[in-house]
C-alpha positions in Angstrom: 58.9 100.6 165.2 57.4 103.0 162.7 55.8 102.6 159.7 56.0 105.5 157.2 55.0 105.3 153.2 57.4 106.9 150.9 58.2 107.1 147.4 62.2 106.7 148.2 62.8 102.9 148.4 66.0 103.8 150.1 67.6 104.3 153.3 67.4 107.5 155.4 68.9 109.2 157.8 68.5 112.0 160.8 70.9 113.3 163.6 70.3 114.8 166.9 73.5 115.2 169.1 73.7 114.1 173.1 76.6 115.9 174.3 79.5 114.2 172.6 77.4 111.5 171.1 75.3 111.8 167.9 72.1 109.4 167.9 71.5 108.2 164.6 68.1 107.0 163.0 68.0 105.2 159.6 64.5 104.2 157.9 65.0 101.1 155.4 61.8 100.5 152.6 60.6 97.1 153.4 57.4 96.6 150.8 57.1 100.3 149.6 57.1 101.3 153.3 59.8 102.5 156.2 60.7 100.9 159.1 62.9 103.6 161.0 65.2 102.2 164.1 67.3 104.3 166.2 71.5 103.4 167.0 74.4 105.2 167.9 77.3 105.1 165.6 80.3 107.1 164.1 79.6 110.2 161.7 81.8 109.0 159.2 80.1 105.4 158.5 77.1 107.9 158.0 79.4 109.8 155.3 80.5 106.6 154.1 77.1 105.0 154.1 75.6 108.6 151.8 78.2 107.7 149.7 77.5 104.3 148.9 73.7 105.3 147.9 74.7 107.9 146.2 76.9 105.7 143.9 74.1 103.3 143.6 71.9 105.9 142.4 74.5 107.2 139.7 75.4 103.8 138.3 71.7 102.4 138.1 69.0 105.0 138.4 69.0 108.8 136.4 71.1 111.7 138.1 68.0 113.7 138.7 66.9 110.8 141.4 70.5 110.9 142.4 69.7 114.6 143.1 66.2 114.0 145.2 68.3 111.5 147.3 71.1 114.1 147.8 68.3 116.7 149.0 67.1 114.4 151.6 70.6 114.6 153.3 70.6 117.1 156.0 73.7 118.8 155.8 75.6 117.0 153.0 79.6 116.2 153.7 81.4 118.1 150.6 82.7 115.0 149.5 79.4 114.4 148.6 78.8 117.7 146.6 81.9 116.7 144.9 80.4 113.3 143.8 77.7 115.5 142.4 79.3 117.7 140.7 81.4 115.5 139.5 77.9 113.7 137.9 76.6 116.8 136.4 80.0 117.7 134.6 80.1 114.4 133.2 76.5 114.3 131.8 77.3 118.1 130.8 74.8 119.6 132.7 77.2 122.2 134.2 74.9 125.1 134.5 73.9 122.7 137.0 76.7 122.0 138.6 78.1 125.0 139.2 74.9 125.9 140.8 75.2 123.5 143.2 79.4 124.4 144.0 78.1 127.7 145.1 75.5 126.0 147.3 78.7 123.9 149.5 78.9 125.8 152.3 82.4 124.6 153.3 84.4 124.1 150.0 87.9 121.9 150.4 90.4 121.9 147.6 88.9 118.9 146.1 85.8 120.8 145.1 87.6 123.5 143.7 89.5 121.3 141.8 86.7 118.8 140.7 84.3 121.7 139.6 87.5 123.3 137.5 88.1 119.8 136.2 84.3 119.6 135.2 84.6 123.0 133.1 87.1 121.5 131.0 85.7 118.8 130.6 82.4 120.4 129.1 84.9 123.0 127.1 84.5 125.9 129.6 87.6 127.2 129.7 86.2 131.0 130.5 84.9 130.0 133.2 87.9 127.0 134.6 90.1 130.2 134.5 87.8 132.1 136.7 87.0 129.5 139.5 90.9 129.0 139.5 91.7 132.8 140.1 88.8 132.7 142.8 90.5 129.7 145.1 91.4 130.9 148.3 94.2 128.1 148.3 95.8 126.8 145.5 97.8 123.0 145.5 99.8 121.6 142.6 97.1 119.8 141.7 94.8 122.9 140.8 98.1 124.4 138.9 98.0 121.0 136.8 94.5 120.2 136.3 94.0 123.8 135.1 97.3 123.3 132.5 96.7 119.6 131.4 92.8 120.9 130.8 94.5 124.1 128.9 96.4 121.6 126.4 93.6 119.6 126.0 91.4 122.1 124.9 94.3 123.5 122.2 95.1 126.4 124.4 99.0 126.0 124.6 100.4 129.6 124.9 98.0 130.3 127.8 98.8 126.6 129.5 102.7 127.7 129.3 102.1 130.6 130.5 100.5 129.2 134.0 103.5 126.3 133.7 105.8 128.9 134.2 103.8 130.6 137.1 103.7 127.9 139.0 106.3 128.2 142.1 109.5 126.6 141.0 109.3 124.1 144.6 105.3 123.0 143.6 106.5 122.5 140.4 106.4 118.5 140.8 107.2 115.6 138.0 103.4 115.0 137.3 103.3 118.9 136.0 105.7 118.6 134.4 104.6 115.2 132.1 101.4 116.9 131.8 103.3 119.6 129.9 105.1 117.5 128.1 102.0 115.3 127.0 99.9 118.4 126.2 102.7 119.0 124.0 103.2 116.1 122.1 99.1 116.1 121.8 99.1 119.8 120.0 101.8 118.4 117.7 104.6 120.4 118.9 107.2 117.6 119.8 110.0 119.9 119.7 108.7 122.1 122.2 108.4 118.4 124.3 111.6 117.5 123.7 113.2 120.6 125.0 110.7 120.7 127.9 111.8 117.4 128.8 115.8 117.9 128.7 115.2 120.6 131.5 112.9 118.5 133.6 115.0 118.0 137.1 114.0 114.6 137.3 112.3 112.3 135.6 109.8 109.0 136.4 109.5 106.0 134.4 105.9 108.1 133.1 108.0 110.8 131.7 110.0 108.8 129.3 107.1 106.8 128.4 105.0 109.9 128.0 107.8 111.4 125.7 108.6 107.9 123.5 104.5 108.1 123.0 104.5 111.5 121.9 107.2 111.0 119.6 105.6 107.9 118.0 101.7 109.5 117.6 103.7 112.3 115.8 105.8 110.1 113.3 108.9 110.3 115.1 108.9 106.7 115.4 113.0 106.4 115.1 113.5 109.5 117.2 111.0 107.3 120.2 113.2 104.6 119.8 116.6 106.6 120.6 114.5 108.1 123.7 113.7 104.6 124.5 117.4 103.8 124.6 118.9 106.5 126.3 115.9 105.5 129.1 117.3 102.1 129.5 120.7 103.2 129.3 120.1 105.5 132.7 119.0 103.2 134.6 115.2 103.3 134.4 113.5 100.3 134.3 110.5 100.2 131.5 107.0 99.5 132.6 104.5 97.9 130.7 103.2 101.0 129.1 107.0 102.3 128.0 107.2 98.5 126.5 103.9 99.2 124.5 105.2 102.3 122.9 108.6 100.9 122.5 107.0 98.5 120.9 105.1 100.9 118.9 107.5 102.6 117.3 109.7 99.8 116.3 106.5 98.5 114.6 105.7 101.5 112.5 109.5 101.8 111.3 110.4 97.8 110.9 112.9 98.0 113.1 113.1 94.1 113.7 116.1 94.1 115.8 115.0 96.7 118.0 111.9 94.8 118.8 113.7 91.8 119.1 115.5 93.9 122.3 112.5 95.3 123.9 111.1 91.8 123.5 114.2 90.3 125.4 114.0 93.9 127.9 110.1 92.4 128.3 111.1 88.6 129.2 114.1 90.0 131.9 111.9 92.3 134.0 109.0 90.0 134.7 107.3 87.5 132.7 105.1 89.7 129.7 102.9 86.4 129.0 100.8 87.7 131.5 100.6 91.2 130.9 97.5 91.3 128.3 99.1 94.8 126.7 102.4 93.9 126.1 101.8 90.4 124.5 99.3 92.3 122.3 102.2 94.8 121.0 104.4 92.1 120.4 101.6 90.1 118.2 101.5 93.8 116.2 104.9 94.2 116.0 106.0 91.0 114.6 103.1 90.7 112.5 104.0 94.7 111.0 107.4 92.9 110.2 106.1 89.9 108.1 106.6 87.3 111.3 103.7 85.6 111.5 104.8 82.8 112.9 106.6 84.5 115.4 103.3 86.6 116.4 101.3 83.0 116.6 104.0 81.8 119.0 103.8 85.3 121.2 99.9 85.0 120.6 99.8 81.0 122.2 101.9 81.9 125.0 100.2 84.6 126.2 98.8 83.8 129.4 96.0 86.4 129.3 93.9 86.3 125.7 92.0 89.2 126.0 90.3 91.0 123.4 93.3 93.4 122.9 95.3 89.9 122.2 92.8 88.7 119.8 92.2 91.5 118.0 96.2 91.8 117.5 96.3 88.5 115.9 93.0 88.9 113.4 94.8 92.3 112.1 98.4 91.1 111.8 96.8 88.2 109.5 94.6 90.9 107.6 97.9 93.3 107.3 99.9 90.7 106.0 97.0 89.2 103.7 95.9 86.2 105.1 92.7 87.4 105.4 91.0 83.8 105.5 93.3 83.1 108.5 92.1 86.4 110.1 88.4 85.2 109.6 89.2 82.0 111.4 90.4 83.9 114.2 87.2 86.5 114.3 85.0 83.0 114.2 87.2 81.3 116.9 86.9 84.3 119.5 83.0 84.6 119.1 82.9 80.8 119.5 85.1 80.7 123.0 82.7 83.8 123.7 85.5 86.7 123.6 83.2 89.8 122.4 84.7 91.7 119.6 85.5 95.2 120.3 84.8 98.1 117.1 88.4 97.6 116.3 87.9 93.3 116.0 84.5 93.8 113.4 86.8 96.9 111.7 89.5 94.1 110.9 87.2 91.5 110.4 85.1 93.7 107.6 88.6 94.8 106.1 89.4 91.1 105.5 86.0 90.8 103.9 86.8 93.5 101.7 90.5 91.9 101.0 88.6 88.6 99.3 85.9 90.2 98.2 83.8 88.2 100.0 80.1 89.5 100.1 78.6 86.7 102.2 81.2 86.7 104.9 81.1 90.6 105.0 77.0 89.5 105.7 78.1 87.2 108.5 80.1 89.7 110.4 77.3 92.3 109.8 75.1 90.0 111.5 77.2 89.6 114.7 77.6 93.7 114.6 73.9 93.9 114.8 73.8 91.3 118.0 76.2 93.8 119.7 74.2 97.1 118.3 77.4 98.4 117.0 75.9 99.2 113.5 75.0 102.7 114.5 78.6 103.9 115.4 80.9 105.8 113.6 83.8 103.4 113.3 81.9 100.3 112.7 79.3 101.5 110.5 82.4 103.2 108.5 83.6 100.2 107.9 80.5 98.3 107.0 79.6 101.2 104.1 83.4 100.5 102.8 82.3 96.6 102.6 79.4 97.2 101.1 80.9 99.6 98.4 83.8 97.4 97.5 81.7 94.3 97.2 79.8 96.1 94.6 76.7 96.8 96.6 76.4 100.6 97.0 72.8 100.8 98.0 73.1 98.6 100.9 76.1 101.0 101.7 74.1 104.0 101.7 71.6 102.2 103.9 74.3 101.4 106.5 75.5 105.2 106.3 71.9 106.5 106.7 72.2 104.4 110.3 75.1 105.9 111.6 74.3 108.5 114.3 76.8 110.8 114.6 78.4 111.1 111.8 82.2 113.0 111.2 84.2 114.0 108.6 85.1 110.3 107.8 82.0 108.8 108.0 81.0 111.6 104.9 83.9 110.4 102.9 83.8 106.9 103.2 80.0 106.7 101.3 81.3 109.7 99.0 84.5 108.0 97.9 82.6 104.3 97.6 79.5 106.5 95.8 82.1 107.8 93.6 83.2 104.3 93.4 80.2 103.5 91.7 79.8 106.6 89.4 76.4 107.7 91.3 77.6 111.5 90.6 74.6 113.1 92.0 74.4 111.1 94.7 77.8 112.6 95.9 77.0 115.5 94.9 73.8 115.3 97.4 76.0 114.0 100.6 78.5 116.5 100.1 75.4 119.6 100.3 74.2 117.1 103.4 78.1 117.5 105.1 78.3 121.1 104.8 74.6 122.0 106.1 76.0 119.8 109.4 78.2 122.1 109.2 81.3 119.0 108.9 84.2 120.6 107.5 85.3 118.6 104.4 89.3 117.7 103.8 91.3 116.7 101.1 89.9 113.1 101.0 86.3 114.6 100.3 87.9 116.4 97.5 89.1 113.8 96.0 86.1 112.1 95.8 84.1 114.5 94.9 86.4 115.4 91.4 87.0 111.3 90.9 82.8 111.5 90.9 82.5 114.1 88.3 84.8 112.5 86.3 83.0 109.1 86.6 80.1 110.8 85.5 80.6 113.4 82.9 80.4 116.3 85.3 82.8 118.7 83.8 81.4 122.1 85.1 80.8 120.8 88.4 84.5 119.7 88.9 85.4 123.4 87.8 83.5 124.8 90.3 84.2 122.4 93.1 88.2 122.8 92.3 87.9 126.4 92.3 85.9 126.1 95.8 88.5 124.1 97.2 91.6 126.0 96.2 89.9 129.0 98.0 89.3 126.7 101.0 92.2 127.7 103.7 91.5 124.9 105.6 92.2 122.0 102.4 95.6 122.1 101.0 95.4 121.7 97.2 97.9 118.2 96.6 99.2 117.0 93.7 96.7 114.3 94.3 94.3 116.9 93.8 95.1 118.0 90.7 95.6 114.9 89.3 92.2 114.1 89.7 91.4 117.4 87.7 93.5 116.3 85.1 91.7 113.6 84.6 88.5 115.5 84.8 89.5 117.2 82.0 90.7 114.7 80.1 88.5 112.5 79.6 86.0 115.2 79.2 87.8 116.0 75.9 89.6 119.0 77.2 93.3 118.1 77.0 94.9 120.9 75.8 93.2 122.6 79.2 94.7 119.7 81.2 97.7 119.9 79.6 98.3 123.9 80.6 96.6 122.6 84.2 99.7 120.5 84.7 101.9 123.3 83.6 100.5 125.9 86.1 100.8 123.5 88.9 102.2 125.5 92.0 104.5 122.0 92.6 106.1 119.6 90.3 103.9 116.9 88.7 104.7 113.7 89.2 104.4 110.8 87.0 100.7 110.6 88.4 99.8 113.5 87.2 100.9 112.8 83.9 99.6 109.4 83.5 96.1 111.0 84.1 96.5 112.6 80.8 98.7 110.1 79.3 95.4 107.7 79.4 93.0 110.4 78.1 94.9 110.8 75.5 94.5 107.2 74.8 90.4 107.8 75.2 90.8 110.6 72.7 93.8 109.3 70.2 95.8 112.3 70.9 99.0 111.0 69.7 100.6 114.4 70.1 99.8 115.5 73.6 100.2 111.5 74.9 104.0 111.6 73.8 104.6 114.3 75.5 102.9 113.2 79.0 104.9 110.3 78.0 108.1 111.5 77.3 107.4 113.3 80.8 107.2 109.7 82.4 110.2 108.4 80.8 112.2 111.5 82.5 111.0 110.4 85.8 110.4 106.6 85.6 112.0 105.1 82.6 110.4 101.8 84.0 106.9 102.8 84.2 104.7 100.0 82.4 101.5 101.6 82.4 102.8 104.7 80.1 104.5 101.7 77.6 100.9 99.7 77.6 98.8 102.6 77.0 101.5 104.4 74.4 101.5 101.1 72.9 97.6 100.6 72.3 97.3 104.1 71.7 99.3 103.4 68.2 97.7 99.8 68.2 95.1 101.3 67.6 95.9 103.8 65.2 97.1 100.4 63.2 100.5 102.0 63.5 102.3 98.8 63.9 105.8 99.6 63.3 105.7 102.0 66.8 104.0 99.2 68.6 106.7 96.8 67.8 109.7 99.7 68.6 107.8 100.3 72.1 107.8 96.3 72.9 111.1 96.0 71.7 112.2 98.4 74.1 109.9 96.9 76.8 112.0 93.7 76.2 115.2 95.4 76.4 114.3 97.2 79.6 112.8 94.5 81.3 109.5 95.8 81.7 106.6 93.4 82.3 103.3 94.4 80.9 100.8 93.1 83.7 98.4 90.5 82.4 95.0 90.9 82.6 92.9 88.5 84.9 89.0 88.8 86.0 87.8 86.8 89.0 84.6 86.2 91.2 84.2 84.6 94.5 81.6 82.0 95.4 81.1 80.5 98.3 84.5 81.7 99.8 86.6 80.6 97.1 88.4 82.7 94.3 87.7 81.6 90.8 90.8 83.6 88.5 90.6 84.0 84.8 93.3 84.9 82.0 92.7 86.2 78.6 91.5 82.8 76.5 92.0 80.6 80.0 91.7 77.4 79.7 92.6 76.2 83.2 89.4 76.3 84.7 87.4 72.6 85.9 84.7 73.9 83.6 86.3 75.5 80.7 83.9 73.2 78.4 80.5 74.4 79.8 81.9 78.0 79.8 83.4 77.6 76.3 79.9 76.3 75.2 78.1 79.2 77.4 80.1 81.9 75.8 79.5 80.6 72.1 75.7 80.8 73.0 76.1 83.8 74.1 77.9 85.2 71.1 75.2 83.7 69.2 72.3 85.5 70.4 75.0 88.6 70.9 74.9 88.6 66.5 71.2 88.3 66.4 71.0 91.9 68.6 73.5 93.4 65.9 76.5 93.2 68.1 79.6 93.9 66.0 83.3 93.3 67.4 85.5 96.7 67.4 88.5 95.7 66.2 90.2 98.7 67.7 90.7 96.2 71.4 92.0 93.8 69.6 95.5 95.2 69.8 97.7 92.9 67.6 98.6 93.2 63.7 96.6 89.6 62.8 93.9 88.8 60.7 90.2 89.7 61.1 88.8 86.7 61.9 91.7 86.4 64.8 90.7 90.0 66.2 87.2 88.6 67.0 88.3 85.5 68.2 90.7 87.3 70.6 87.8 89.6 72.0 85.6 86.7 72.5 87.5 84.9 75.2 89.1 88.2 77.0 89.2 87.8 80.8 85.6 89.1 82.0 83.8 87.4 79.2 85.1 84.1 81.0 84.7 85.2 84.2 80.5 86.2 83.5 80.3 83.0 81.8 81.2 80.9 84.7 79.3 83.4 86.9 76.0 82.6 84.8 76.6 79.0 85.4 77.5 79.1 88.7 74.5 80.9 89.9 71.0 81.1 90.9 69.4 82.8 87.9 68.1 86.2 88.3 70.9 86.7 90.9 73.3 89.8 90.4 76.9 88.5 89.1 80.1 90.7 90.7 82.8 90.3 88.8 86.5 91.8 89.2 89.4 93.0 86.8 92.5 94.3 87.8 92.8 96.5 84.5 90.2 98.6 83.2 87.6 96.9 81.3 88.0 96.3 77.7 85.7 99.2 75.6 84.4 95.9 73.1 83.4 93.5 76.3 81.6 96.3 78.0 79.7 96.4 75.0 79.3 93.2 74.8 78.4 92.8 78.8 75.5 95.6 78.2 74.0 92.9 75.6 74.5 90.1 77.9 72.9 91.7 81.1 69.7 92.2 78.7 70.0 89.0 77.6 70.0 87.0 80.5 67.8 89.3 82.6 70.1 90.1 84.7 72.2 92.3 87.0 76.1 92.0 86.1 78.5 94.1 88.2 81.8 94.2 86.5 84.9 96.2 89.2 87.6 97.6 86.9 90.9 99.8 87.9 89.0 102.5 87.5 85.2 102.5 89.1 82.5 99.6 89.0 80.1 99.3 86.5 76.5 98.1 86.8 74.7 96.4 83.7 71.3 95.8 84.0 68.5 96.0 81.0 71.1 96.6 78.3 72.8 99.8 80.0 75.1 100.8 82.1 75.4 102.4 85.0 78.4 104.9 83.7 76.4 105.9 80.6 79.1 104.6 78.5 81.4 107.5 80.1 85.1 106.1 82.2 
């Protein structure tokens, strides 16, 4: 036995050959040193015992030790050079690995095609294409590792091209559903289809690989008639032509289609125990409004993986149970399921359905246990919790953490920044998103223009606008120039909005004219609003928000007789004005108010609260504009009417409810009147304290007897 000191704790080995035997010596670390024996054995438990080390060394040490190990090998099997180039493509050191491919001395077809393979896969293309040309021997699977890499990389003309090429008798079903799926992946499902009508023959993965291409390109009902015709040949569905099946029928309510792939799923095997499809089902009946049915699919699934659960706590969301879906997010923690991104992305978007700041804090927490806070998707979803719940700041803080950061990641803190009014803050992440050279879309349009009108920032809207509609790559919407319009508007500038709306390369929609329907209410145009609203009439004779704002436009104007003609016809046409309500949550529950509410467990103590506060309200010189109070009555009635509108009781209870010098988030479901946000200024300063009030339109932070909008929204 001999003892040699190395730095390798592993195992070793040497050759010599004895006629037509090889002797093998291996040297094992035993306490930092090797003891090296001497056996006879078979080359290929050698290979197969390289192999094994090898893999060690890539799953739990770095590839460069992986490397020193492979150098100790004398003479190295290719199919080991393939495991390491395989390695170095994956980590994207190619320079690397393409180094060491022209080191294998003897290269088989699997190198040639795991190096090509590696190219791709670091977005080499160039240099795919010439390895391929180079091979001295070329199987199908080089043909369709080259064209499924092709399609992936966007390259379609040049992956058909080599389709063709390929001899007619190599040309096998797997080449062909590569096709096919690069096809459906570059968005050209025609092409697919017509590719898959001439296929030869088909396997159960080329209808599944066509009803999945169909359904990722919103040809849901087309899927389903592809999933038909593959039942009705004869082809028996597996689990993954179920899912999609499944898929589609979700996306276009088709109940009673589901219902048959459902009953397709229970005759060819029993689907409780497939994970996948009991998941599908759980989405598909919970997309059509059966949550009972998806509970009953959900408890009789015999494998409740995360999938599973994560089905469940989004069908509640979607279909606004959201306290339900919470219960489920706490149950799978508590039986120790982990959540996956897409479990804390539904979990958050429940949070943000109740508005529930302290349970949006709970699943924070648990993100932080499973270091998830830095990603993309996650964190995404944390700055939108954040930003609805009223707490910007702590939103930008969760952006700041994100590490890579794409195009949605930049407009989900611009849109919830713009949210919030913080103009210049927008403004700042947008020059941030371009200098990372992220290419903005239509979304980060929109935010940015519903930001500069939040704040005032006519000029910058201009140029932005004119930016955009020179942009090639954003398509100017009618979305988009609604927004403008309301830029404009409430800037002052109708009669600029009005001829924006008239230019308009497409037909504006009632949208569009709302937007300046309601600055004309900001500005008491009468003239301009009746024609935006003579507009809406043409297109929606129904549409109660031009009737409200028409009628408090000539409230307003104390022209009564109009006001009255415009509810008459209300009446007649059976439009329903929508009532405005405020709310806050505490402690999980939802506390609703009405205009002059008296409904609540402590209407006296809010009552009483509210004449206090209009008390020291008088001493600071507040004066009631009569102009909110929207009804012909008496003076004395106005005030009395503005006093008890829906946010005043909703603050009111919020100041009693609370720890003082805590910040108060309240929510409105129409915009806030102009005489309470007045009167909210006064009672932030009074109080010392922060008030957040949400309306239809942006939030609004009062603190110190300002507000964050500058009086401008």
């Amino acid at each position: 036995m001999l003892l040699l000191k190395s730095i390798f704790h592993v195992t070793t080995f040497s050759c010599i050959a004895i006629g037509n035997l090889r002797l093998f010596s291996f040297t094992t670390a035993t306490n930092g040193f090797y003891s090296t024996s001497s056996i006879s054995t078979n080359p290929f438990t050698i290979i197969k015992s390289h192999r094994h080390i090898l893999f060690h060394y890539l799953k739990n040490r770095t590839l460069d030790q992986a490397r020193a190990f492979f150098d100790q090998i004398p003479s190295p099997h290719v199919s080991l050079y393939t495991i390491m180039l395989h390695a170095y493509a994956h980590n994207h050191r190619l320079r690397e690995a393409i180094d060491l491919f022209r080191q294998i001395p003897f290269k088989d077809v699997v190198s040639w095609n795991s190096m090509i393979k590696g190219c791709i896969y670091c977005g080499d293309i160039i240099t795919a294409r010439k390895l391929f040309d180079e091979m001295p021997h070329r199987t199908i699977v080089s043909w369709t590792t080259l064209v499924d890499g092709l399609l992936r990389l966007g390259v379609v003309e040049e992956a058909e091209a080599l389709f063709w090429a390929m001899d007619p008798v190599d040309r096998d079903v797997p080449a062909w559903n590569a096709m096919i799926h690069g096809y459906c992946g570059n968005g050209r499902v025609d092409d697919a289809l017509r590719l898959f009508r001439l296929m030869p023959s088909k396997d159960v993965i080329s209808w599944s690989c066509m009803i999945s291409g169909l359904d990722h390109n919103g040809e849901s009902e087309q899927a389903l008639v592809v999933f038909r015709d593959m039942v009705a040949s004869g082809v028996c569905p597996s689990s993954v032509g179920l899912v999609c099946g499944l898929s589609a029928a979700a996306k276009i309510l088709a109940f009673h289609v589901g219902i048959q792939i459902h009953c397709s799923a229970f005759k060819l095997g029993d689907w409780r125990f497939d994970e996948f499809v009991s998941a599908s089902l759980v989405t598909f009946y919970s997309c059509c409004k059966q949550m009972e049915a998806a509970c009953w699919v959900f408890g009789e699934a015999v494998c409740k993986n995360v999938v599973a659960w994560t089905a469940l706590l989004t069908g509640y969301g979607f279909n606004d149970k959201h306290l339900e879906a919470l219960e489920v997010f706490r149950e799978m923690i508590r039986i120790g399921v982990i959540p996956n991104e897409s479990s804390f992305t539904s979990a958050l978007n429940s949070c943000c359905g109740l508005e529930d700041l302290e349970r949006g804090k709970v699943v924070h927490a648990e993100v932080v246990k499973m270091g998830l806070e830095s990603g993309g998707y996650v964190g995404g979803s944390l700055v939108v919790m954040y930003s609805k719940c009223g707490y910007v700041s702590d939103a930008v803080s969760v952006f700041k953490g994100i590490n890579e950061k794409n195009v949605v990641s930049w407009n989900t803190v611009i849109v919830g920044c713009a949210q919030h009014g913080c103009g210049m803050w927008v403004l700042a992440f947008f020059n941030q998103m371009l200098r990372q050279r992220v290419d903005p879309d239509g979304i980060t349009l929109t935010g940015l223009l519903s930001a500069c009108s939040r704040s005032g920032m006519l000029q910058k809207a201009r140029c932005i606008f004119r930016y955009f509609g020179q942009e090639r790559s954003v398509t100017l919407t009618v979305e988009h120039y609604a927004s403008m319009v309301d830029v404009l508007g409430r800037s002052g500038e109708l009669e600029e909005a009005e001829a924006l709306v008239m230019s308009m390369p497409m037909k504006a929609n009632s949208m569009v004219w709302l937007a300046l329907l309601s600055a004309c209410r900001k500005h008491s145009n009468l003239a301009v609003a009746e024609r935006a609203a003579n507009r809406i009439f043409e297109m929606e004779p129904d549409c109660s928000a031009a009737y409200v704002l028409m009628s408090n436009l000539y409230a307003s104007s104390s022209r009564w007789a109009e006001v009255a003609l415009i509810r008459k016809k209300m009446k007649r046409n059976g439009v329903v004005k929508q009532p405005g309500s405020s709310w806050l949550t505490l402690k999980g529950q939802k506390h609703k108010f009405l205009s002059a509410d008296r409904s609540h467990p402590l209407t006296e103590k809010i009552y009483q609260k509210l004449e206090w506060l209009g008390t020291k309200l008088k001493e600071l010189g507040y004066v009631p504009d009569q102009q909110f109070a929207l009804h012909d009555v008496e003076t004395e009635q106005k005030e009395e009417m503005l006093s008890y509108h829906s946010e005043r009781l909703a603050v009111a209870f919020g100041l009693l409810s609370t720890v003082e010098g805590s910040t108060i988030t309240v929510m409105k479901n129409l915009r806030v009147c102009g005489d309470c946000h007045t009167a909210i200024k006064l009672m932030a300063n009074i109080v010392h304290r922060e008030i957040v009030v949400r309306d239809s339109s942006r939030f609004h932070h009062f603190k110190n007897g300002i507000c964050s909008c500058g009086d401008y929204w």
